[in-house]
C-alpha positions in Angstrom: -4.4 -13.8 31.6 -5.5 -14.6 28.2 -4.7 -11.2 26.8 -1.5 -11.7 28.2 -1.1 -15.3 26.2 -2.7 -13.7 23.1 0.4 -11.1 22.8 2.9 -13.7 23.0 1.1 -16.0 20.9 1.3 -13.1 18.3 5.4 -12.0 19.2 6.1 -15.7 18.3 3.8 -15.8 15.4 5.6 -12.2 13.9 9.3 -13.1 14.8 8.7 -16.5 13.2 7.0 -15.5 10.3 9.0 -12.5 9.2 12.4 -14.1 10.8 13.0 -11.6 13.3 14.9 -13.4 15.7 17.7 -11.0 16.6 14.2 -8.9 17.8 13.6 -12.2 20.8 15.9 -10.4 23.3 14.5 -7.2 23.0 11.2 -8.4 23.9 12.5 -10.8 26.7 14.2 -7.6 28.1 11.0 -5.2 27.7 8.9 -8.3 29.0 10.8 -8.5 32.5 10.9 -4.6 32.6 7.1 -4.7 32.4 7.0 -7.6 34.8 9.1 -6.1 37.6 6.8 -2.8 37.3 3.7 -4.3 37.5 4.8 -6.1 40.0 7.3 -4.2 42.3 6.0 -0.9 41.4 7.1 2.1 39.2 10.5 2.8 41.6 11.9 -0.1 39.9 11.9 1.4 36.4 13.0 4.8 37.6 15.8 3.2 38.4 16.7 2.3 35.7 16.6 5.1 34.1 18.7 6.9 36.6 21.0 4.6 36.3 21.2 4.8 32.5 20.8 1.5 31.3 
């Protein structure tokens, strides 16, 4: 779990130093994608991608 709060720790540390905020969705997205395969399995992102979005 720490790795886990390390990453974050460093995707806040980047978007605030460097003023990337328009990047903050794209990560919450690619977060919950990551989430919901880790967690649901790997038939949740293939469909997705079968569904094109």
């Amino acid at each position: 779990m720490n790795k886990v709060r390390y990453v974050f720790q460093e995707m806040s540390y980047l978007i605030k130093k460097h003023k990337l905020a328009f990047l903050l969705p794209i990560f919450i997205v690619l977060s919950l994608l990551v989430f919901a395969a880790y967690y649901v399995g790997p038939a949740i992102v293939t469909t997705f991608i079968y569904a094109g979005i």
